[in-house]
C-alpha distance (Angstrom), angle and dihedral (degrees) to the residues before:
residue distance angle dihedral
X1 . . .
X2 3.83 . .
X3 3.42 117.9 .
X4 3.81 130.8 -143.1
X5 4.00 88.4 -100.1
X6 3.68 103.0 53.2
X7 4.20 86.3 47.3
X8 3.58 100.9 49.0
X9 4.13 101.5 76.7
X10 3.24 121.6 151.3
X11 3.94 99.1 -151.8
X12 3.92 136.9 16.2
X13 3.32 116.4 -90.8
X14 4.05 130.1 178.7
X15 3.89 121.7 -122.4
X16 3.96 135.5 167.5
X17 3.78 84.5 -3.0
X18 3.58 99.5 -59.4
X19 4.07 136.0 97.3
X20 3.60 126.5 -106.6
X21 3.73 121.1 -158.2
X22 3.62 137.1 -151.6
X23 3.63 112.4 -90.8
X24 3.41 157.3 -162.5
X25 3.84 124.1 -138.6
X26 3.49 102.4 -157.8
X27 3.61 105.0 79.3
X28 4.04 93.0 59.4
X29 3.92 101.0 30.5
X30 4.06 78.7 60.2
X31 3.89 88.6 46.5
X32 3.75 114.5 71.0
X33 3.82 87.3 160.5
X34 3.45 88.2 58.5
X35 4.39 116.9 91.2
X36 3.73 118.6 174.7
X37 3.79 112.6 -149.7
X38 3.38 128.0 -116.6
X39 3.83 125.3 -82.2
X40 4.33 87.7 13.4
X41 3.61 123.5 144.6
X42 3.40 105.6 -122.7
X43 3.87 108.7 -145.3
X44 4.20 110.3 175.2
X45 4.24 121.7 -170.0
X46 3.69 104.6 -127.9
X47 4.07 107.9 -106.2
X48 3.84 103.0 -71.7
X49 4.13 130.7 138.6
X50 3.56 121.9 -77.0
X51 3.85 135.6 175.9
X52 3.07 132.7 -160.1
X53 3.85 116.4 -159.3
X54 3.74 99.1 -148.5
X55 3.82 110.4 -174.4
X56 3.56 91.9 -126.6
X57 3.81 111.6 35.5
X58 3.79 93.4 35.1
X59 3.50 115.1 -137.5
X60 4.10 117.0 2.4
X61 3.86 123.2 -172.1
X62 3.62 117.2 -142.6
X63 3.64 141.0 128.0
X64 4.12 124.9 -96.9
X65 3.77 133.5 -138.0
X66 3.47 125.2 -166.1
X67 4.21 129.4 -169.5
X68 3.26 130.2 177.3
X69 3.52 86.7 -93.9
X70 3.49 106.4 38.8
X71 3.86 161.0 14.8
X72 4.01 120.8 -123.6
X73 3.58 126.9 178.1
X74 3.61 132.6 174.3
X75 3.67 130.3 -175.4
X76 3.99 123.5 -135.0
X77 3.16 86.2 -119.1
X78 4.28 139.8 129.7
X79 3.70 90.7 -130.5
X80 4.02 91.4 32.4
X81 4.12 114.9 -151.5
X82 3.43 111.5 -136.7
X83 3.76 126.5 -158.4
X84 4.22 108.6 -172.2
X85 3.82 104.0 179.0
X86 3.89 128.7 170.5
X87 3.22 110.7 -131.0
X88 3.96 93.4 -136.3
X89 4.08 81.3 68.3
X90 3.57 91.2 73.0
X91 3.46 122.2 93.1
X92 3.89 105.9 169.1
X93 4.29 132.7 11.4
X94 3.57 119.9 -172.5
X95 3.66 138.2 163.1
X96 3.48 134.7 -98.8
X97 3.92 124.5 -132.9
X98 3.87 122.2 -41.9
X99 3.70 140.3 -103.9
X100 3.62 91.7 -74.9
X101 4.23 91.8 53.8
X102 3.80 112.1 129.3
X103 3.52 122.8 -160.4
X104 4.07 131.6 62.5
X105 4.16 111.2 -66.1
X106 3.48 97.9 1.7
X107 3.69 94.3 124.5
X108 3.59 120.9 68.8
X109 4.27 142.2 65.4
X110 3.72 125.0 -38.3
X111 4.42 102.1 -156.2
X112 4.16 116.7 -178.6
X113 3.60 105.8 -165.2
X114 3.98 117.5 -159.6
X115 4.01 86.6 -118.3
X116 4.02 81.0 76.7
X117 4.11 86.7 -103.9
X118 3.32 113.8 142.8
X119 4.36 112.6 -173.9
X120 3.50 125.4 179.2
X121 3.55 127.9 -165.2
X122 3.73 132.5 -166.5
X123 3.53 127.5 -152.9
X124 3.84 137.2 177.9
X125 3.91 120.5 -70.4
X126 3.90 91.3 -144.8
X127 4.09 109.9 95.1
X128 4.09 105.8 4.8
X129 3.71 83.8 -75.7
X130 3.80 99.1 174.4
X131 4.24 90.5 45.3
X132 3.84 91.2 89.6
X133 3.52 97.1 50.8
X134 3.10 97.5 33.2
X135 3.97 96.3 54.6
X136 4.22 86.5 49.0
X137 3.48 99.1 57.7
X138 4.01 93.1 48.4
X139 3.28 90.0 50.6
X140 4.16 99.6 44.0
X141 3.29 92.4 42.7
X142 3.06 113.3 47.8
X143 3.78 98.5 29.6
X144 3.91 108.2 161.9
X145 3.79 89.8 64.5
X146 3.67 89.4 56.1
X147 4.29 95.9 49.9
X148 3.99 88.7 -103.5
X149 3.74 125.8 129.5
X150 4.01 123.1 -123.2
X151 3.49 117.6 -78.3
X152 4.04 83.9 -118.5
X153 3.68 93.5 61.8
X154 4.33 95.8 50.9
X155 4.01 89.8 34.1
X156 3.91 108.0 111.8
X157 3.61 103.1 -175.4
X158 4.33 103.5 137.2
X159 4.17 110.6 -132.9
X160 3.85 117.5 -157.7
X161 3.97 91.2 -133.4
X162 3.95 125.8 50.4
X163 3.96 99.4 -108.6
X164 3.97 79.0 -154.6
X165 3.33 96.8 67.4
X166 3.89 109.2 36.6
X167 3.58 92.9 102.3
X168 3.87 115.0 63.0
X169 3.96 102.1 -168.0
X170 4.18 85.5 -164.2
X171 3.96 87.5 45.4
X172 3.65 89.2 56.7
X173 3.37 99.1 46.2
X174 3.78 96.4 45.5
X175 4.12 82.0 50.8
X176 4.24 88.8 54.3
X177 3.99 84.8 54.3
X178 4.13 83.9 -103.4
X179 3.08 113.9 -172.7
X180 3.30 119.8 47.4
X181 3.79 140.3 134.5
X182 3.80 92.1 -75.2
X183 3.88 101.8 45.4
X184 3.94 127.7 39.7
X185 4.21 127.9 -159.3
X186 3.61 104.8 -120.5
X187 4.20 119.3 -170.2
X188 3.78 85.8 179.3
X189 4.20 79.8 124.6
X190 3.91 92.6 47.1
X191 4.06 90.3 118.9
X192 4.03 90.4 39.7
X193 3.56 89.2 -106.8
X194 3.75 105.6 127.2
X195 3.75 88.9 42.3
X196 3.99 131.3 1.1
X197 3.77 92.0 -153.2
X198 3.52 100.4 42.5
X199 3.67 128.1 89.8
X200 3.75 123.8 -102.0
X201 3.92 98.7 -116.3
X202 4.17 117.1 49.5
X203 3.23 134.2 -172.7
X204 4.30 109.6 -130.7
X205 3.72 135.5 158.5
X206 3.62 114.7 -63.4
X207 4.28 81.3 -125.5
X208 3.38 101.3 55.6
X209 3.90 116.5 90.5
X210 3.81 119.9 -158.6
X211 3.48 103.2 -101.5
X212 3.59 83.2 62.7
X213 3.78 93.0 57.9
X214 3.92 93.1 51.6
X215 3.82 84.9 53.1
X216 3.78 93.6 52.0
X217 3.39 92.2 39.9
X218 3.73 92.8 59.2
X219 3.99 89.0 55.1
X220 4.26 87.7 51.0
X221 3.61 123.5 98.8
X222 4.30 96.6 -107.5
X223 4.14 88.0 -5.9
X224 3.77 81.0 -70.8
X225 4.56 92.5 159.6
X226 3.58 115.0 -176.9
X227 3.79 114.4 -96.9
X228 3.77 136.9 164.6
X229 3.34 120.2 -83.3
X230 4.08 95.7 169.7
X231 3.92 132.1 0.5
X232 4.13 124.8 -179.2
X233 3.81 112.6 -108.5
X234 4.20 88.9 -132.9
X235 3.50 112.6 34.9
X236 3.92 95.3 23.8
X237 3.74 95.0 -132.6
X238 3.54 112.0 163.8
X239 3.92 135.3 -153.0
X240 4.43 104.0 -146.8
X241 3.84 118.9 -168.2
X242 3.85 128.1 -167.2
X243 3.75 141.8 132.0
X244 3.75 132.2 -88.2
X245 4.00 125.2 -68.6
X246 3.76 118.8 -111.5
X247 3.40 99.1 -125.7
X248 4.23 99.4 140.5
X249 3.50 126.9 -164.1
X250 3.95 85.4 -66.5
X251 4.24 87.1 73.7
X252 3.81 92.4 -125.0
X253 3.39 124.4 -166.9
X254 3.75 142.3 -156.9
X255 4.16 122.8 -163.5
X256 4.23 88.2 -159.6
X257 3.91 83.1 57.7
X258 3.96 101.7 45.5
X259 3.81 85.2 37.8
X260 3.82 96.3 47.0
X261 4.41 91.8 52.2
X262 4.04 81.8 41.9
X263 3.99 85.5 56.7
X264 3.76 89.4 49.4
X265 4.01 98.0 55.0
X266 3.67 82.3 49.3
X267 3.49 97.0 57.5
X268 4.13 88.9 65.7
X269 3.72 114.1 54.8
X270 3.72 96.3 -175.1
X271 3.88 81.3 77.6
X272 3.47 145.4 51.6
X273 3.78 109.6 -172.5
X274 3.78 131.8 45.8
X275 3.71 125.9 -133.8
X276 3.51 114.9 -151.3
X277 3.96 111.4 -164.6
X278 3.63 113.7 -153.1
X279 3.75 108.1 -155.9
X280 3.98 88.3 -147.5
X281 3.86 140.9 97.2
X282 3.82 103.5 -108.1
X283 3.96 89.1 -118.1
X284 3.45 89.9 53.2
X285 4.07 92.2 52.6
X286 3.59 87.5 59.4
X287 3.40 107.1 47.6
X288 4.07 89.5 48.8
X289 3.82 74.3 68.5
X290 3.91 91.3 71.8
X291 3.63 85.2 57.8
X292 3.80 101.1 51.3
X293 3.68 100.0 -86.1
X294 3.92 138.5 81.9
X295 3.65 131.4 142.8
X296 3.61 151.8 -81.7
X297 3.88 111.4 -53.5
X298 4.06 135.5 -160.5
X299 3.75 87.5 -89.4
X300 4.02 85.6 78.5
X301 3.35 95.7 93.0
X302 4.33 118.1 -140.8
X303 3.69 90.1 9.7
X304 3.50 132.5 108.4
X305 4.05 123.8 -165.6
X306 3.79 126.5 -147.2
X307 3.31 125.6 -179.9
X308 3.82 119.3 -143.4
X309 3.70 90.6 -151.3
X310 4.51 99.8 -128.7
X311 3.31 105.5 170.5
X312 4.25 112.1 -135.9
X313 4.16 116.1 -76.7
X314 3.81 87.0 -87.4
X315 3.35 103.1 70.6
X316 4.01 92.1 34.8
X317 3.91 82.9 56.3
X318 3.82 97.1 47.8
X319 3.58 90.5 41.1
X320 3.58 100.1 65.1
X321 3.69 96.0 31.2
X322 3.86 80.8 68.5
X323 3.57 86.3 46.0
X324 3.29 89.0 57.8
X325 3.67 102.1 49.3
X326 3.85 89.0 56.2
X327 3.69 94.5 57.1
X328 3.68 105.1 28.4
X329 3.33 130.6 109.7
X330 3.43 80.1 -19.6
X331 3.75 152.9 19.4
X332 4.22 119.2 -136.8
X333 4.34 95.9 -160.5
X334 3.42 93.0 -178.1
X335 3.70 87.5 77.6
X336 3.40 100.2 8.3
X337 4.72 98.5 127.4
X338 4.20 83.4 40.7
X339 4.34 87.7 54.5
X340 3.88 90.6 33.3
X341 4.10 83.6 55.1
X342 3.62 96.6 45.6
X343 3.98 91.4 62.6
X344 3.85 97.0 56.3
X345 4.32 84.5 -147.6
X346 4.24 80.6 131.5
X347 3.84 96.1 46.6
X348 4.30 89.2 54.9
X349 4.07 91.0 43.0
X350 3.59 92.9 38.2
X351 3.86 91.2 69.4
X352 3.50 95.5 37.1
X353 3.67 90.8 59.3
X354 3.91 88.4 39.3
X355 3.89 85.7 61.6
């Protein structure tokens, strides 16, 4: 805990390569719910108004800290609200009207957080009130566009495991009855050669050799081959991930490749066809084509594609923000199935439960 002594500074001053601000006590002697992690810069607001427009209680006066790790407020209240927010949530902060803004709370911070949050705050117009604030959080939370390293990399908080080494790729295998006379370990990517966002140790068909992987790799969107990622102890069905094929508007092909998802099928006897399920829209699949990729064609012999037609992160994220807005804080049911419509969140989760 920080005590009222180490919070009461009267000027900045830099230590272990990070700044400390002045401060005011109040806010976490008044907080006993409130723990600062170790090795965090500790950067207090001096005592001044806030309020928090909470879409429930209305507006709530209380007073804001910010770290470089995270946002606290807590109302003045009996029954205190208490907002606790990472800053690594928060994906946009903007402000709110302008010196000139009429009307009560309409000058302050807008902050969407990824957790589909969305807090405002208003603040006095007298002084640049909200420039303090506002300048902390842009610079905290998004910290690589301001020169500063990850919070992860300056946190000093001591774990009694080695978060590096929880997961044992070999320990899982072994646990997923890998290997065996259908699948092979392969640490052909053990320098991240093959693949700089694949693991070192992959699961492949026992068949395939590694000259064969570097071949396939070279027809895989970023060398991304197909390799198992789960198979059934009894019936040995697998689930296989990997990235697009570069086959271009030209329709190239590549024997290693076709051979390679052949030597997969293989590897399950309770089966004799493949499905490949493209996560794309159709359309979509196509026009990666322009750009030097595309999809599996009829030339992959005992496999059949189907595309489960996800549209790209974009219009996932829009989607549900309009879900959101529908349902949150609260719910208009006089045109609640016309709103619910206008999102299109049951059109994508229709088909995936169709599937």
């Amino acid at each position: 805990r920080f005590d009222r002594k180490s919070l009461s500074r009267s000027s900045s001053s830099y230590r272990n390569g990070m700044i400390e601000f002045p401060s005011s006590p109040s806010l976490c002697s008044d907080s006993p719910d409130w723990k600062p992690l170790p090795g965090r810069c500790l950067s207090v607001l001096p005592d001044q108004e806030i309020i928090y427009m909470c879409p429930f209680s209305g507006a709530v006066k209380g007073k804001v800290l910010v770290t470089n790790y995270r946002l606290y407020f807590k109302s003045s209240d009996e029954a205190p609200v208490v907002l606790d927010v990472p800053l690594g949530v928060i994906s946009r902060v903007e402000k709110m009207g302008g010196a000139s803004s009429r009307g009560e709370n309409s000058y302050g911070l807008d902050i969407t957080c990824k957790d589909m949050r969305n807090l405002r705050f208003a603040l006095k117009q007298e002084g640049h009130s909200r420039r303090g604030i506002f300048e902390m959080l842009f610079k905290y939370a998004f910290p690589l566009s301001h020169g500063l390293p990850l919070f992860a990399f300056v946190n000093q908080e001591k774990y009694a495991e080695n978060g590096w080494i929880v997961y044992k790729a070999m320990e899982e295998f072994r646990r997923q009855g890998l290997p065996n006379n259908k699948w092979r370990i392969t640490f052909i990517n053990k320098s991240y050669e093959l693949c700089d966002t694949y693991p070192t140790v992959l699961a492949v068909p026992f068949k395939c050799k590694e000259d064969d992987l570097r071949r396939v790799a070279a027809f895989r969107s970023r060398g991304r081959i197909p390799v198992l990622s789960w198979i059934h102890r009894e019936n040995q069905a697998v689930i296989v991930r990997c990235s697009q094929p570069l086959v271009g508007m030209s329709g190239k092909r590549n024997k290693d490749d076709e051979r390679y998802l052949d030597l997969i099928r293989e590897a399950n006897d309770t089966t004799k066809k493949l499905t490949i399920y493209d996560a794309r829209p159709n359309v979509n699949a196509v026009a990666n084509k322009a750009t030097g990729g595309g999809y599996e064609g009829d030339e992959y012999l005992n496999a059949e594609l189907v595309f489960l037609d996800i549209h790209n992160i974009h219009v996932m994220r829009e989607s549900l923000k309009k879900l959101k807005d529908i349902v949150y804080p609260n719910v208009e049911e006089s045109h609640w199935l016309s709103s619910l419509e206008s999102t299109h969140w049951l059109e994508h989760i229709k088909v995936r439960a169709a599937r």
